[in-house]
C-alpha positions as CSV (number, residue, x, y, z in Angstrom):
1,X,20.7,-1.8,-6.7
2,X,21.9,1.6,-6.0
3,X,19.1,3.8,-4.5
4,X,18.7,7.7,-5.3
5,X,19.5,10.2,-3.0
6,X,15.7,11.4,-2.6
7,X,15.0,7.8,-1.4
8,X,18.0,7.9,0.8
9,X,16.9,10.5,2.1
10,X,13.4,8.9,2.5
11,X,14.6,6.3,4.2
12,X,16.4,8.3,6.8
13,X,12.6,9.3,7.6
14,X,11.2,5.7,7.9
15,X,11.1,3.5,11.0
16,X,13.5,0.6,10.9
17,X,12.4,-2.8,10.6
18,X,14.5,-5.7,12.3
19,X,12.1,-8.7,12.1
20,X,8.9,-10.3,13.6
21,X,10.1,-9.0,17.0
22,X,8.9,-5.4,15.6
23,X,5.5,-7.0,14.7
24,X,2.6,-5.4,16.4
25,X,0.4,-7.4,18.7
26,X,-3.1,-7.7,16.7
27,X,-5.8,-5.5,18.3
28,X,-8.1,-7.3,20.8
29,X,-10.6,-9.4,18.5
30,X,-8.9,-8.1,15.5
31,X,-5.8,-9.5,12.9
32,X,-2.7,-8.2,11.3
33,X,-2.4,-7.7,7.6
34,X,0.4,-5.6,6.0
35,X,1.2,-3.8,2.7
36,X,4.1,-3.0,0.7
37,X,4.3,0.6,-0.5
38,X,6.4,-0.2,-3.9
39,X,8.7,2.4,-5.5
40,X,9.8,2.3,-8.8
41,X,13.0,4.2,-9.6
42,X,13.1,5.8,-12.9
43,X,13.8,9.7,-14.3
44,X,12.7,12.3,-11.9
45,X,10.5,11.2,-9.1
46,X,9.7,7.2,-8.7
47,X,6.1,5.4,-9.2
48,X,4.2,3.7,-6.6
49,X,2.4,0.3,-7.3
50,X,-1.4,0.4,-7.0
51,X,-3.7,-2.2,-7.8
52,X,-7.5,-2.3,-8.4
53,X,-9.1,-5.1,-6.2
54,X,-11.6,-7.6,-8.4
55,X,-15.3,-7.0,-7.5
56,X,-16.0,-9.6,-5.0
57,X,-19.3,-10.2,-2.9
58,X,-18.7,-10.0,0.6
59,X,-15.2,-8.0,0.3
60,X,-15.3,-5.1,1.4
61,X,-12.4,-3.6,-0.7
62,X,-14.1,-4.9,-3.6
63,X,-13.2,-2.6,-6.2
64,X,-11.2,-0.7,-4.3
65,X,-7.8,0.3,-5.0
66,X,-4.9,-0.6,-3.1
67,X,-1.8,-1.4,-2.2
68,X,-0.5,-5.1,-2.7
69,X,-0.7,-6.8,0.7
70,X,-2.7,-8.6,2.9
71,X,-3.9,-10.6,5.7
72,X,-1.2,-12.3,8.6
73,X,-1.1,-16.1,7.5
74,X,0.1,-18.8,9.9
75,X,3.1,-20.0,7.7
76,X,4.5,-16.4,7.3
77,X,7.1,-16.1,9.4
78,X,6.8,-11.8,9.8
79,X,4.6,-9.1,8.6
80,X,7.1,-8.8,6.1
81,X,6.7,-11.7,4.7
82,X,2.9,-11.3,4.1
83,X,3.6,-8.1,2.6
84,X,6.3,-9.8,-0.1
85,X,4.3,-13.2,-0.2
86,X,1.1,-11.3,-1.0
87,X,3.2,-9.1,-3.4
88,X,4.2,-12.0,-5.2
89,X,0.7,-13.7,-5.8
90,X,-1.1,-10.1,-6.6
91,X,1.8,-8.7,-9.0
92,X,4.1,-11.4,-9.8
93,X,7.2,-9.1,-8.6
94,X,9.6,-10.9,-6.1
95,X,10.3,-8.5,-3.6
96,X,13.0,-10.3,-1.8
97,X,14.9,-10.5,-5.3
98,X,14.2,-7.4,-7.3
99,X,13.6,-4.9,-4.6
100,X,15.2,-3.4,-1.4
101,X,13.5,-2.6,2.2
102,X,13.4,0.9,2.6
103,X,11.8,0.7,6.1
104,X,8.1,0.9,7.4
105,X,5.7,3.3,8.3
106,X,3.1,3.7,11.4
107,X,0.9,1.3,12.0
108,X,-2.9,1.6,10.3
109,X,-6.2,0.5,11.3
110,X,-9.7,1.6,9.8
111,X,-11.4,4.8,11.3
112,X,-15.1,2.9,10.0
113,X,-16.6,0.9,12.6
114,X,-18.6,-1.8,10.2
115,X,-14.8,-2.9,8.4
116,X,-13.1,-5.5,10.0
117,X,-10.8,-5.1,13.1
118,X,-7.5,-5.3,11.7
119,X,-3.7,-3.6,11.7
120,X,-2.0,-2.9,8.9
121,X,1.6,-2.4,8.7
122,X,3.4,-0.9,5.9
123,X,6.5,-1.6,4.1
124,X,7.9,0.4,1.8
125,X,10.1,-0.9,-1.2
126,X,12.7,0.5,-3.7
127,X,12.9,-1.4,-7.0
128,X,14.5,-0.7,-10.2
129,X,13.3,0.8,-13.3
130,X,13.5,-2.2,-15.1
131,X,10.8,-4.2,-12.6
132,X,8.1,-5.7,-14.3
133,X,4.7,-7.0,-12.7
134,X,1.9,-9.0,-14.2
135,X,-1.6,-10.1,-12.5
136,X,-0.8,-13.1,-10.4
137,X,-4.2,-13.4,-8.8
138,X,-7.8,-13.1,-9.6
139,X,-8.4,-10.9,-6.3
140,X,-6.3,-8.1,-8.9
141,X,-8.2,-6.3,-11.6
142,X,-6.0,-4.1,-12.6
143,X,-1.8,-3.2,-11.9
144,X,-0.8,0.2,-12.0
145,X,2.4,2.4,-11.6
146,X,1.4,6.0,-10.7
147,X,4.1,8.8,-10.4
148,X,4.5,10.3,-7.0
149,X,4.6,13.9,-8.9
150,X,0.9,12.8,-10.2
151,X,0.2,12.4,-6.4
152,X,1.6,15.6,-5.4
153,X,0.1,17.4,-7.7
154,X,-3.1,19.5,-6.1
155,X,-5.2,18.3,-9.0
156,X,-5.1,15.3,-8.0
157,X,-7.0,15.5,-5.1
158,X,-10.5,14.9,-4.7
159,X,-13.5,13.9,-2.7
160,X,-15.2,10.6,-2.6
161,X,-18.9,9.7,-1.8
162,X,-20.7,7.7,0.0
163,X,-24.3,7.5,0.6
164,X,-25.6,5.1,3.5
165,X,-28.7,4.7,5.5
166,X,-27.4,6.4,8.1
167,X,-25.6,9.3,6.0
168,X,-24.0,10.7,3.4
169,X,-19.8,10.6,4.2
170,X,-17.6,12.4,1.7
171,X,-13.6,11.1,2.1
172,X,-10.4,13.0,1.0
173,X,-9.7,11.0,-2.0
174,X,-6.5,11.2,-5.0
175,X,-8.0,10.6,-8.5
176,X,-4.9,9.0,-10.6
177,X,-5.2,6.3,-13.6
178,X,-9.3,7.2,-13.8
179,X,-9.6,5.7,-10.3
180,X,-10.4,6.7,-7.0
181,X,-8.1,6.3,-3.9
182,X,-9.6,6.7,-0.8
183,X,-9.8,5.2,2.7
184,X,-6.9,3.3,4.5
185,X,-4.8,3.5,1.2
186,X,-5.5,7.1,0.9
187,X,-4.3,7.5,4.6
188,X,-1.2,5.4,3.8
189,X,-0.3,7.6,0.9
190,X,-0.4,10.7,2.6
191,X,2.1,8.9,5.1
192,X,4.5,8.4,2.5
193,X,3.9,12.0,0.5
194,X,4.7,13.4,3.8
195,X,7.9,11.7,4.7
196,X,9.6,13.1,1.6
197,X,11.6,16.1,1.7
């Protein structure tokens, strides 16, 4: 696959990635998960893959949307393996055939203390026009593939509300596909949006 020059030039911005020797160390109490960041190349700017997790009692993402990823298993052999593994079973794309490993970004935990203790690391993908996905899993809702120009455009962004005991939070938010993106994959987003030039 050949990959464009804006991704090349993307890539040029992203940290490299030689293996499970650049793996993090889990925080103390906590566990690793990663995600995969998945660009579709077509005409003009590419499309990301987001996903809208199933509503599930006791998740709390349920709902949410996201990027395809997940949680560290024993049998993976690297962070990137979680993130194409967990690809696979989410969206039925086979990362390791169809796509290409741009590099990674920084490492992400949640800034909310009552989510769970983990570290995610993102990987970010280039695949071709042509790639296809289907729900693999009945954690996934919903597939979608949102253009980066939808992302970058200001009217996109918006606010999201929560109301708790304690307080009512508002969080930046992008509204794309009649969803809300907010939180950790909000954050992740930004990441990417800002690495391009």
């Amino acid at each position: 696959m050949t990959v464009p020059p804006e991704l090349q030039r993307l890539e040029a911005r992203l940290k490299d990635y030689r293996g499970a020797g650049d793996d993090p160390a889990p925080r103390e109490g906590g566990f690793l998960a990663s995600v995969a960041l998945i660009l579709r190349i077509g005409n003009g700017l590419p499309e990301i893959l987001l996903i809208k997790r199933a509503e599930a009692e006791g998740d709390p993402w349920s709902g949410h949307m996201a990027l395809p990823g997940g949680r560290y298993e024993r049998g993976d052999g690297s962070l990137l393996e979680t993130a194409t593994r967990e690809t696979l079973e989410e969206t039925g794309l086979r990362l390791e055939e169809a796509g290409e490993i741009l590099g990674r970004l920084d490492l992400v935990s949640p800034r909310t203390p009552h989510l769970p203790p983990l570290s995610v690391l993102p990987f970010v993908f280039a695949v071709p026009g042509e790639a296809r996905t289907r729900p693999g899993s009945p954690e996934v809702a919903e597939i979608h593939w949102i253009s980066l120009e939808r992302l970058r455009d200001p009217g996109s962004r918006t606010t999201h509300r929560i109301s708790t005991d304690q307080a009512d939070l508002s969080f930046p938010a992008f509204r794309v596909a009649n969803r809300t993106v907010w939180g950790l994959t909000h954050r992740i987003l930004l990441d990417l949006l800002g690495r391009f030039p």
